[in-house]
N, C-alpha and C positions, 0 to 999 in steps of 0.2 A: 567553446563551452561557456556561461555566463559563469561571469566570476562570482558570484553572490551563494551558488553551490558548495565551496568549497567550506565554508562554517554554518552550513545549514543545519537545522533541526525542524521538522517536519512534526504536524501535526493534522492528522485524518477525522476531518468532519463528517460526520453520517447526517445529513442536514435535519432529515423527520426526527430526529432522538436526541438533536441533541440541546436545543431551547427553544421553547414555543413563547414566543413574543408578542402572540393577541392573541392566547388563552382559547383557543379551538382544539387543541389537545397532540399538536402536528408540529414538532421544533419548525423554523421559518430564517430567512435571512435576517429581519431586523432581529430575530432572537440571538443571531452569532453574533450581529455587531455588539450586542450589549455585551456578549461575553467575551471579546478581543483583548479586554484588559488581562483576563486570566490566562488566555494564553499566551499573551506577551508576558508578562509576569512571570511563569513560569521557567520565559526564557527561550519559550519556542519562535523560531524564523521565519516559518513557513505553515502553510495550510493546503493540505491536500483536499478539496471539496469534491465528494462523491457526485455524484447527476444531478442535477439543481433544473435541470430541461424540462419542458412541456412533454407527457407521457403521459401512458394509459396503467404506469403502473401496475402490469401484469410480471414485472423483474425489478421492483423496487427501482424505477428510473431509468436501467439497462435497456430498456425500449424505447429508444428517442422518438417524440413525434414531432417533435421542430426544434430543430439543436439551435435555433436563434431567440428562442425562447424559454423566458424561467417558467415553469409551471406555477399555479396561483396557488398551488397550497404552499409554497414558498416565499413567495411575493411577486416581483414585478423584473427586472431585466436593471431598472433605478435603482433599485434594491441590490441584486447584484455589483454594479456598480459601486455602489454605496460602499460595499464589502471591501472591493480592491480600494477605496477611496481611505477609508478608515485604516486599513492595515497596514496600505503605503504610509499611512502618517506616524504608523508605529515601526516602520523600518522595518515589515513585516514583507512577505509574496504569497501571492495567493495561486493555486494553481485548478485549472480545472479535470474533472473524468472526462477524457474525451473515448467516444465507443463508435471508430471508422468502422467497424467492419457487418454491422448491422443497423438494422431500425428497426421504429415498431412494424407491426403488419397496420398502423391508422397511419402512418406518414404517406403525406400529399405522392412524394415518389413514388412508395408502395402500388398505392392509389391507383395512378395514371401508370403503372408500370402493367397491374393487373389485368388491363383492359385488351379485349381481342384484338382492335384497331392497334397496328403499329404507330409510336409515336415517340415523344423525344426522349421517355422515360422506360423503355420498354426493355431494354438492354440495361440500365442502373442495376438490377438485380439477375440471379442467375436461376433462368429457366429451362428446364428441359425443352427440348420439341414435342413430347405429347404426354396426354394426361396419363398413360400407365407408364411411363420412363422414368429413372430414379435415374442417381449418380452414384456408384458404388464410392463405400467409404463415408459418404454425407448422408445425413436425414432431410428428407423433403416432403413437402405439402401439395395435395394435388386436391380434385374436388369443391374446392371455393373458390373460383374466381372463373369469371368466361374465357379466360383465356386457356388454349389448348394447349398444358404444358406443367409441369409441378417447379414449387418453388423451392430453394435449396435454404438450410436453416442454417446457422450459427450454431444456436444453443435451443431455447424454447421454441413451440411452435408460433410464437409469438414476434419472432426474430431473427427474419427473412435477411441472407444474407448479400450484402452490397457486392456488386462484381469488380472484385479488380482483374481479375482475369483467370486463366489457367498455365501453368509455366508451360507446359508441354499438352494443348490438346488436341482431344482425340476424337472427337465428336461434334458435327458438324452446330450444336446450341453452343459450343463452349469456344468462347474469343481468347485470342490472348494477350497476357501480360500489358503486352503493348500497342492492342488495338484501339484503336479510336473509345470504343464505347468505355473498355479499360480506363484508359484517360480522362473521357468524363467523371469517372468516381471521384478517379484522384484530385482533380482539380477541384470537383464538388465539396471535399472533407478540406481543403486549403482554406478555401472562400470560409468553412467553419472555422476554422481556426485565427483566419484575418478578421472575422468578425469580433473575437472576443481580446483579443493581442490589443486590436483597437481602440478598445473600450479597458484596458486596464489589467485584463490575466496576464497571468506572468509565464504562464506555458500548463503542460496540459500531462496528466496523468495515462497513460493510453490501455486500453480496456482489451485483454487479446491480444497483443499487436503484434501477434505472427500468424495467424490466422487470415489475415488476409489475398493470399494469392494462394489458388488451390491447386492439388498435384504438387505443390511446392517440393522444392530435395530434399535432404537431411540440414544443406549447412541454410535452408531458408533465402536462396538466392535471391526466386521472383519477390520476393514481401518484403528481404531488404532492400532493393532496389528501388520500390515504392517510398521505402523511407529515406532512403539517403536523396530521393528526390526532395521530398520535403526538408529533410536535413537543408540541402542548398538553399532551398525556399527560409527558412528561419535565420538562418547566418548572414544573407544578403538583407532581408530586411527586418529581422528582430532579435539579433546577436545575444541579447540578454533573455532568451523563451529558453524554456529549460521542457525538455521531454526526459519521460519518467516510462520506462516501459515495463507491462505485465506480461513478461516472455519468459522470464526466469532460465534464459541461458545467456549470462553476459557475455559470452566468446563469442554470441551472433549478435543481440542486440547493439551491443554497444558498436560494433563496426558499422553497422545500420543505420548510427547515428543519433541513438540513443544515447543522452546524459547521465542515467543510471536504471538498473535494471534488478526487479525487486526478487528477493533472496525466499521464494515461496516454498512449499513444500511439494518442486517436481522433481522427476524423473530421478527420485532416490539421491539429492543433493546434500542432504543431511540437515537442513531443519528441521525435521521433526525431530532429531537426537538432543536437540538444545531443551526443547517444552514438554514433548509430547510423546514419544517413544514407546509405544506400548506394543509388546510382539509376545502371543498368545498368554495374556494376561500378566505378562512382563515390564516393570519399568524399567526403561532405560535411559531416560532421559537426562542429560548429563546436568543438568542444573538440580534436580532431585535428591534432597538427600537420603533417602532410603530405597534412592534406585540400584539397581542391580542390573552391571555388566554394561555400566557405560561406558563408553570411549569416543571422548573427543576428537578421536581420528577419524569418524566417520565424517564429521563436521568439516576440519582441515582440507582434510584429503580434498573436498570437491570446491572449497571454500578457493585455496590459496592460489591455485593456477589464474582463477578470472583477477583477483587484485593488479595481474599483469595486463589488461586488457582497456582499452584507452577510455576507461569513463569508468564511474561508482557503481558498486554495487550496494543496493537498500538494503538492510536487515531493519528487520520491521519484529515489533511488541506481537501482532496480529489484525488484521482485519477487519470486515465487514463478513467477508468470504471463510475465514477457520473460528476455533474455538477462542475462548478469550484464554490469555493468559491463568486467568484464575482459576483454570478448571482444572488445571493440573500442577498451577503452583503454588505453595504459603506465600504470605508476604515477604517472608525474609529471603526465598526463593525468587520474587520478583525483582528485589532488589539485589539478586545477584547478577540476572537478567540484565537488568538495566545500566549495572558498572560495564558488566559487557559491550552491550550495544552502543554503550556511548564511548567506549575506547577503543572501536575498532576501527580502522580505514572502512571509507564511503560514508553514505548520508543516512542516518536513523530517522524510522516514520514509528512515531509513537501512536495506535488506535484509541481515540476519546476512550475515556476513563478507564486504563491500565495504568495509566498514574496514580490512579484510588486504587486500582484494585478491583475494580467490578467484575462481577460474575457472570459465568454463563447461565441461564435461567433457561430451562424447559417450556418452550411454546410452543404453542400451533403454529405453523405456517403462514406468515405474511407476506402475501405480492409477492411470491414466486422464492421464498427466502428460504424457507424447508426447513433443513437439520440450522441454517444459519441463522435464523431468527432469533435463536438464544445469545447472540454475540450482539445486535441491536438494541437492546432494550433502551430505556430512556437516561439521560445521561443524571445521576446522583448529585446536586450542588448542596444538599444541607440534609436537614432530618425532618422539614417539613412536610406540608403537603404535595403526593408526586414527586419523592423527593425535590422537591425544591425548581422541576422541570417544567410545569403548567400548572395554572390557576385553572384548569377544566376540573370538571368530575372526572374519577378516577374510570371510568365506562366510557371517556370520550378520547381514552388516551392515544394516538400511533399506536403501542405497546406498554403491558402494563410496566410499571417499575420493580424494580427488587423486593418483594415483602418481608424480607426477614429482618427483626428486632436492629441489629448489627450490619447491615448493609452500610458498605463503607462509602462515605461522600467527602466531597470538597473542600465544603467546611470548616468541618471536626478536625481533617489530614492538616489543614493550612494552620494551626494551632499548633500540632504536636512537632516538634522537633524531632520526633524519631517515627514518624509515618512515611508511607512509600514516598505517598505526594511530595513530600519533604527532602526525603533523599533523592528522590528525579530532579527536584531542582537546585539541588547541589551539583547532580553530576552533570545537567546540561551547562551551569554555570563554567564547573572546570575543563568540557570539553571546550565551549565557546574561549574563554580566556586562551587556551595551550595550545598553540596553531600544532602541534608535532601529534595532540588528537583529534586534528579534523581528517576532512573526506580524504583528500590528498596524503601523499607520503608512504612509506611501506610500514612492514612489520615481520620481525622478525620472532619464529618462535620459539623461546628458551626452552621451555620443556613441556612436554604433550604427550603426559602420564594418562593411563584410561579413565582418571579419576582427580586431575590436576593440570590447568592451563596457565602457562606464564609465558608473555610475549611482550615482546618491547617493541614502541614508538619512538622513534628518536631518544630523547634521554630519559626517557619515563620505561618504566617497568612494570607492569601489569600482571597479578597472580592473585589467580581464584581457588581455593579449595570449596566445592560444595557441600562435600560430605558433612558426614557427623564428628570426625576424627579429626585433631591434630597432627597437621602436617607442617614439614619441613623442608624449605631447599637452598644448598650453598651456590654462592654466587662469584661473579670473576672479578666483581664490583660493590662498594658500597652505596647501598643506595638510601636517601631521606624519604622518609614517610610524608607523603601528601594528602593521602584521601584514604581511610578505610570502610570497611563495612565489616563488622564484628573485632577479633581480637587479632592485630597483627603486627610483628615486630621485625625493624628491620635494623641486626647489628652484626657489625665484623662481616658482610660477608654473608650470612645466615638472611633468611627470609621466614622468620614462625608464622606459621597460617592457623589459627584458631580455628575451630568447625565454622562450617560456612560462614566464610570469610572471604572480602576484596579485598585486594590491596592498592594501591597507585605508588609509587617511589619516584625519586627521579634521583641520578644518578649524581653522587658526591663524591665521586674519585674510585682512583683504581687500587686495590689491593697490593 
C-alpha cells in the first residue's frame, strides 16, 4: 500500500465546473493549476480528477474515446502533466477516474469491434451471435452496426461494454474469464494505466470496478481476480499508485486489492442515515437536528465490521453522482459532518465546494447528468461575476452558477473565522498533525445512543450530539478539550455536550 495514504485528505475535482482558465465558459486544466494554492492551503493532500479524457460527452466524460488523451475542452495531455507537475511541487497527488469497464460507442475499438469482418478488435467487446439475442440480466444494442449480433451495455446506450469475460459461461458468444480475448482487455486497461503512472498520476479512481466480469458470484471472484492481477502489476512496478475503488463493499474490494473503497449509498450500508435519510416524508438523518428516529446504529452496524478488512474505507462529503450536502444540511450541520469525517479511521474525499457549502440547484440535464446535474454547478470563488468561475457571459457557462443573493463562496468563507470554509480547515489541520486521526489505527465506540456518538482514536475522544438538546456523558477518564464545535465541557469525568455540538478531548489520566 503507498505510504503517502495513510494522512491523506482528498479532494474531488469536477474539471468542467470547477475554473475556466480561458474564459470560454468550461473549467479546463490550466484553470486548476491556478487554483492548486487553495487546495493546498486548505490543507488538502490529494486530488481526485473526474475524466479529463477525449469523449463525446454523452455521460459527462464516462464515455472514453481515447483514454491517452485529454479532451480539448480541457487542454492538452502538457496540460495534464502540468497538473501532476505543480501539485508534486506542493507535496500534493493527483489521482485519476479511470472507467476499465466501458467505452464510448466513437472509440477506435468500438469501431473496428463493430465491423462484420472478424478482426483483432472484434472480441474487445461483448456480442451476442445474432441481431435478435440478448443476454438475460444485461441491456443490449442491436440494429446499428453490420455486424450480426447486439452489443451488451454497461450503463447508457452510449457505453458498450469491454469484455473481460464471463465466470461461468454458457453460450457459445460468451468467452471466459480467462480466455485469450479476456486477456487482451485486461492487458489493454494496464497499458492505460502505464501510460499515465508514466507521465506522473499517482494512481487512479476506478469507475464500477466490480462490474467487470459477468455472471460474476456474490463474493465477485472472476473481477477480483482481474484486479489482484493488476494489483501485482502496480506493486512490482509502481509500489506508490494507490487504487480507489467504486464498489462500495470493502470485504471484496479491498482483498482485490483495492487501497480503499468509497463508503456510497449501497446495498442499504447506512450512508444515507448520516445526510439524507428520508423514509415516507420522514427525517432521519442522524446529523439533523430536528430529525426524527435517528439511530446511529444503522451507520455502525454496517460501518465497523469493514474497518477490520486490509485497506481504507473512503467516507466521502458527496459526489458528482448524490445530492450535495446542502440539500439536506444547515451549515452548522455540515460542520458536524465534517468533525466526523475527519475523525474517523480511512481516507476523507471532500466534493469541490461542500467546504462552502454550495447548493444543489435544480437543472435540466447536462451530458447524461439527469437528477445529478444539480450537484455540478460551477464552483463559487467570490461574489463577482459567475461567481468568480469564468470571465464568459453568463449563457456560455458549462452550468449556470447559484443565483441567489447569499450564495456562499470562497472568498467571504476565507475571512470569517466562524464559516464552514474555516472550520474544514481547522479540522483537516488537526487530523493531519494527530497520526491516532489518520487512515490507519482502530476505533473504538464509547457510546452509540440513537441520538449521540462518542468514540475514541487512541487517546483522543470524540463526541457529537446533533440534536437541539443538552446532553451529557460520564467518563472512566479525564479527558482535555482540543477542538470544539459549539458548547462543550469537559470536567471530572463528565462530557457536557451543548445542542449540536463536537467535541475532540484527549486523554489526561484516569479517574
Amino acid at each position: 500500500m503507498a505510504s503517502w495514504l495513510k494522512n491523506a485528505v482528498f479532494y474531488e475535482v469536477y474539471p468542467q465546473s470547477f475554473y475556466d482558465g480561458n474564459g470560454d465558459g468550461i473549467g479546463d486544466l490550466p484553470g486548476l493549476c491556478e487554483k492548486l494554492d487553495y487546495i493546498h492551503d486548505m490543507g488538502f493532500t490529494a486530488i481526485w480528477l473526474n475524466p479529463v479524457f477525449d469523449s463525446p460527452f454523452r455521460d459527462a466524460g464516462y464515455d472514453v474515446r481515447d483514454y491517452r488523451k485529454v479532451a480539448p475542452r480541457y487542454g492538452t495531455n502538457d496540460d495534464l502533466m502540468t497538473v501532476f507537475q505543480k501539485a508534486h511541487e506542493r507535496h500534493m497527488h493527483v489521482i485519476l477516474d479511470l472507467v476499465p469497464g466501458h467505452t464510448s460507442e466513437e472509440h477506435p475499438w468500438f469501431l473496428e469491434s463493430r465491423k462484420a469482418e472478424r478482426n483483432a478488435f472484434s472480441d474487445r467487446y461483448i456480442w451476442t451471435d445474432s441481431w435478435f439475442h440478448t443476454c438475460p440480466g444485461y441491456l443490449s444494442v442491436g440494429g446499428e452496426a453490420e455486424r450480426d449480433g447486439t452489443y451488451l451495455l454497461s450503463f447508457f446506450k452510449c457505453q458498450p461494454a469491454l469484455n473481460y469475460g464471463f465466470l461461468h459461461p454458457t453460450e457459445s458468444w460468451q468467452t471466459a474469464a480467462d480466455a485469450p480475448a479476456a486477456l487482451e482487455t485486461r492487458e489493454a486497461i494496464k497499458d492505460v494505466m502505464r501510460f499515465w503512472l508514466d507521465r506522473g498520476c499517482d494512481g487512479f479512481r476506478v469507475d464500477m470496478a466490480d462490474s467487470l466480469v459477468k455472471f460474476d458470484d456474490e463474493k465477485k471472484s472472476g473481477t477480483s481476480a482481474v484486479w489482484q492481477d493488476i494489483r501485482r502489476m502496480l506493486d512490482r512496478d509502481y509500489p506508490e499508485a494507490v487504487l480507489v475503488a467504486e464498489w462500495c463493499r470493502p470485504d471484496l474490494s479491498l482483498k482485490a486489492g483495492f487501497d480503499a473503497d468509497f463508503y456510497l449509498d449501497h446495498d442499504g450500508n447506512g450512508y444515507q442515515s448520516l445526510l439524507r435519510d428520508c423514509y415516507n416524508g420522514e427525517d432521519r438523518s442522524f446529523f439533523r437536528r430536528d430529525a426524527r428516529n435517528r439511530d446511529i446504529g444503522r451507520f455502525l452496524n454496517e460501518y465497523l465490521p469493514w474497518l477490520q478488512e486490509p485497506g481504507y474505507v473512503a467516507l466521502i462529503t458527496g459526489n458528482h453522482d448524490t445530492p450535495r450536502m446542502a440539500r439536506t444540511l444547515s451549515p452548522r450541520e455540515m460542520k458536524l459532518y465534517f468533525a466526523f469525517l475527519m475523525t474517523m479511521p480511512g481516507v476523507p474525499f471532500c466534493y469541490y465546494g461542500d467546504e462552502i457549502g454550495m447548493r444543489y440547484l435544480s437543472l435540466p440535464t447536462k451530458e447524461g447528468g439527469y437528477t445529478r446535474t444539480g450537484s455540478r454547478s460551477p464552483m463559487q470563488w467570490n461574489d463577482g461575476r459567475n461567481c468568480g468561475f469564468s470571465t464568459a457571459s453568463p449563457e456560455r457557462l458549462y452550468l449556470p452558477v447559484d443565483p441567489a443573493e447569499d450564495a456562499p463562496n470562497a472568498a467571504q468563507q476565507r475571512e470569517d473565522p466562524d464559516s464552514l470554509l474555516s472550520c474544514v480547515r481547522k479540522l483537516i489541520q488537526l487530523r493531519r498533525k494527530t497520526s491516532d486521526l489518520q487512515a490507519d489505527g482502530g476505533m473504538e465506540v464509547v457510546s452509540a445512543q440513537k441520538d449521540m456518538l462518542a468514540y475514541r482514536r487512541g487517546a483522543y475522544l470524540m463526541a457529537v450530539n446533533p440534536t437541539g438538546h443538552a446532553r451529557e456523558m460520564t467518563l472512566e477518564e479525564n479527558w482535555k478539550a482540543v477542538f470544539a464545535i459549539g458548547n462543550v465541557e469537559w470536567e471530572n469525568g463528565i462530557c457536557r455536550l451543548g445542542p449540536q455540538s463536537f467535541g475532540v478531548g484527549k486523554v489526561s489520566g484516569v479517574l
